[in-house]
C-alpha positions as CSV (number, residue, x, y, z in Angstrom):
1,X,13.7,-7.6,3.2
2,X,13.0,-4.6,1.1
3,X,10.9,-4.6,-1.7
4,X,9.6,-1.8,-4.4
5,X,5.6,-1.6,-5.5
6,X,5.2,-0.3,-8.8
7,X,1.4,0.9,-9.4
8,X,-1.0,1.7,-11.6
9,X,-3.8,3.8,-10.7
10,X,-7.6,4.7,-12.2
11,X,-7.6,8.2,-13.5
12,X,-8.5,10.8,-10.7
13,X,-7.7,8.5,-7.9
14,X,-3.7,8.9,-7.5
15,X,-3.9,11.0,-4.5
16,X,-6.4,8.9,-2.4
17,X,-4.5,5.7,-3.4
18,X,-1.0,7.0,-2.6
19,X,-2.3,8.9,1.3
20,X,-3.6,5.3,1.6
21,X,-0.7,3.5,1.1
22,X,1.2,5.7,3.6
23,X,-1.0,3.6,6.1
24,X,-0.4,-0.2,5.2
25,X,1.7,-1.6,7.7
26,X,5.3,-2.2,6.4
27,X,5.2,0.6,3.6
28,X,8.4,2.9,5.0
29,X,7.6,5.6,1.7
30,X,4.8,6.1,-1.1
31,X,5.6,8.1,-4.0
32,X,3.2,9.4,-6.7
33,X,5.6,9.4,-10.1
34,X,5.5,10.3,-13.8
35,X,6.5,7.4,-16.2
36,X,4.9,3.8,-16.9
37,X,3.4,3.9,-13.7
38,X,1.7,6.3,-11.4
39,X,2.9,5.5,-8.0
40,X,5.9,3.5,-5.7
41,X,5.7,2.3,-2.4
42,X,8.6,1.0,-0.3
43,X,8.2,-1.7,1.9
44,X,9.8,-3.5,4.4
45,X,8.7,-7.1,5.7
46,X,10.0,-9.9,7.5
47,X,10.0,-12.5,4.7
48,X,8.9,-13.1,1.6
49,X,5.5,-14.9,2.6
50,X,4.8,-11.2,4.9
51,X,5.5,-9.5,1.8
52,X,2.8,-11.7,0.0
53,X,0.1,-10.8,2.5
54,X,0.6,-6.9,2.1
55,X,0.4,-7.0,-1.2
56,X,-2.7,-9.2,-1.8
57,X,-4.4,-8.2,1.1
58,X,-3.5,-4.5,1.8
59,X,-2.1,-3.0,-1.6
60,X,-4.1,-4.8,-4.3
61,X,-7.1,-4.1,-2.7
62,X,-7.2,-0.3,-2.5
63,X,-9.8,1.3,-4.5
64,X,-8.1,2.7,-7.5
65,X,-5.5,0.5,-7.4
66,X,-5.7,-1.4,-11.3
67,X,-2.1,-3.4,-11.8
68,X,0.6,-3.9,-9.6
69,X,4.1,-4.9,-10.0
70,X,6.7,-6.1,-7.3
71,X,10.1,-5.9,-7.1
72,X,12.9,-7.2,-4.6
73,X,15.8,-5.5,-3.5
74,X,19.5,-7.2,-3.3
75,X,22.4,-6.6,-2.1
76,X,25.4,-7.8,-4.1
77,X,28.7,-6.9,-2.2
């Protein structure tokens, strides 16, 4: 399953948060972006309950980190 982290980030702290999330286990890409929010990590994951963990456990916990927002990816052939 692939899934997209949309981030929002404390002032001064978008570099440190983004090299960090190039380290959680199961993010394949982390992006700093211009727009509504300040960074997006890609992630792959098992299932939906693996995705869960990293998020609440690995993600949200990063210093810096303020608001998160997660979003799955489908395929519709």
């Amino acid at each position: 399953m692939k899934a997209f982290a949309l981030i929002n980030i404390r002032t001064g702290e978008v570099r440190d948060v983004v090299k960090q999330l190039a380290k959680v286990e199961g993010v394949i890409e982390a992006h700093t972006t211009f727009g509504p929010y300040d960074a997006i990590a890609i992630l792959e994951t098992s299932d939906l309950n693996h995705l869960g963990r990293i998020m609440t456990q690995s993600i949200q916990p990063i210093p810096g980190v303020t608001h998160t927002l997660t979003c799955l990816s489908v395929d519709i052939a």
